[in-house]
N, C-alpha and C positions, 0 to 999 in steps of 0.2 A: 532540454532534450535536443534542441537544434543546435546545442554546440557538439553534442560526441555519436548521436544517434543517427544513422546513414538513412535506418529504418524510416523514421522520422522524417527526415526529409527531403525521404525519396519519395510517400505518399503525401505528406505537406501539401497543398494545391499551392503551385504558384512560386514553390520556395526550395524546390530541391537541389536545382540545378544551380541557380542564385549561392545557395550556402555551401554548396559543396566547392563552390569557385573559389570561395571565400576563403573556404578553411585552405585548398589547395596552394594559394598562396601566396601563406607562410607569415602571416600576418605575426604582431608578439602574441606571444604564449607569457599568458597570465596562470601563475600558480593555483590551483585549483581553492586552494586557503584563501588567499585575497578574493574570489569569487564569491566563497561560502562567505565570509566574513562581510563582504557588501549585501548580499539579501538578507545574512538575518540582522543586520542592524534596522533593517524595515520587512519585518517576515507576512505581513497582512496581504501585499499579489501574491506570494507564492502560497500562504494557506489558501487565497481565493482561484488559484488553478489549481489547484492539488485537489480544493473540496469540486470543485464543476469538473474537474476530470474522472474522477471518481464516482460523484453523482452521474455523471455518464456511462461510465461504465456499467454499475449500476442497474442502469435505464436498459441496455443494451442485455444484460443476465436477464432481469426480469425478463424479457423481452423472449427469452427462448426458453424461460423456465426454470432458470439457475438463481442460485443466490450466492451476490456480493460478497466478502465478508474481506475486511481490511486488517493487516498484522501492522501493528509501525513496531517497528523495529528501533531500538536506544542506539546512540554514540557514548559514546565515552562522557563526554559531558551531560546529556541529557537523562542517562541513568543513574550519575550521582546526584544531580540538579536538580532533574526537571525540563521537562518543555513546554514552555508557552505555547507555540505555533501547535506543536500534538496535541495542547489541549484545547485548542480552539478549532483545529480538523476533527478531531473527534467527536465534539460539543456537535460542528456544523453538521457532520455526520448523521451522527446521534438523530438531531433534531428531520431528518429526509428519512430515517427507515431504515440505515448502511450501521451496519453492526462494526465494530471493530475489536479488535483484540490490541492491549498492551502489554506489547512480549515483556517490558522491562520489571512492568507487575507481576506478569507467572515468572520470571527470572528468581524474582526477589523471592516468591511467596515456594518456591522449589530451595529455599537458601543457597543462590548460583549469584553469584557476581560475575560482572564483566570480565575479568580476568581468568577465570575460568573455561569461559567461553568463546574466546574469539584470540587470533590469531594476533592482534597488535590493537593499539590505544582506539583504532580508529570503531572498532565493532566487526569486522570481517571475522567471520564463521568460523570455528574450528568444528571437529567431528563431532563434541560433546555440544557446544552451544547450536550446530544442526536439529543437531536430536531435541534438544529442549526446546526448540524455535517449532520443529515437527508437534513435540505432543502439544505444546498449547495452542498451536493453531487447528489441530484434533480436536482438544476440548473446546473451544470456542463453536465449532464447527457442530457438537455436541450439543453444548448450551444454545446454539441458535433455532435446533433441529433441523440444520441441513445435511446432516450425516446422523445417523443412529449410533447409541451408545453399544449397540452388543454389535460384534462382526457378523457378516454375512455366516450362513451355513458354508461348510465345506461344497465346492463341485463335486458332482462325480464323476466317479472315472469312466461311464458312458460317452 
């Protein structure tokens, strides 16, 4: 997050001013690939903040009454493959109380492949894989009972 998110580390304690200096500049620009490709050849920190960020978040819903619920979302590769690290965020998950959804399983189980649904190899959304990403995380939302299976009654027009 403290490479692109301003958001991030502008509340950071300690680190906003620091990394903004940083990126300003002009430091090399590393292809976003070779970045992806150095974490997941050792994906265990990033499942281990991903699951403590989330089990936070989490903490924080409870907290006001809301409930969690996690979409992962497939790439390209992970939907034909498989993902280790989602399945060990999930597993972690799983085991704290944090429900998750695996869009790549309603994907399949709707007969919807990747290409269908997203705009390029990478997984970015088009209008039809929106819509399928919306209802299964409906029905998750469903299946957890944080949201009711039948719609509210109409308002009235009072």
């Amino acid at each position: 997050l403290s490479e692109h998110s301003v958001l991030f580390n502008l509340l950071a304690p300690g680190r906003g001013g620091r990394v903004l200096a940083a990126q300003a500049g002009g430091g090399e620009s590393v292809h976003w690939q070779a970045r992806y490709n150095e974490v997941m050849a050792r994906p265990e920190p990033l499942v281990d903040l991903a699951a403590r960020l989330l089990e936070s978040m989490d903490d924080l819903a409870r907290g006001v009454g809301a409930r969690l619920v996690v979409a992962v979302h497939p790439t390209r590769h992970s939907f034909a493959e498989g993902s280790g690290p989602a399945v060990e965020l999930r597993a972690r998950l799983a085991a704290k109380g944090v429900p998750t959804v695996d869009l790549a399983e309603s994907y399949r189980a709707r007969g919807l492949a990747l290409p269908d649904l997203a705009t390029d190899g990478l997984g970015h959304l088009n209008a039809r894989g929106h819509r399928a990403a919306a209802e299964a995380v409906r029905d998750a939302l469903v299946e957890t009972g944080a949201l009711s299976a039948s719609p509210p009654p109409p308002r009235s027009a009072e």
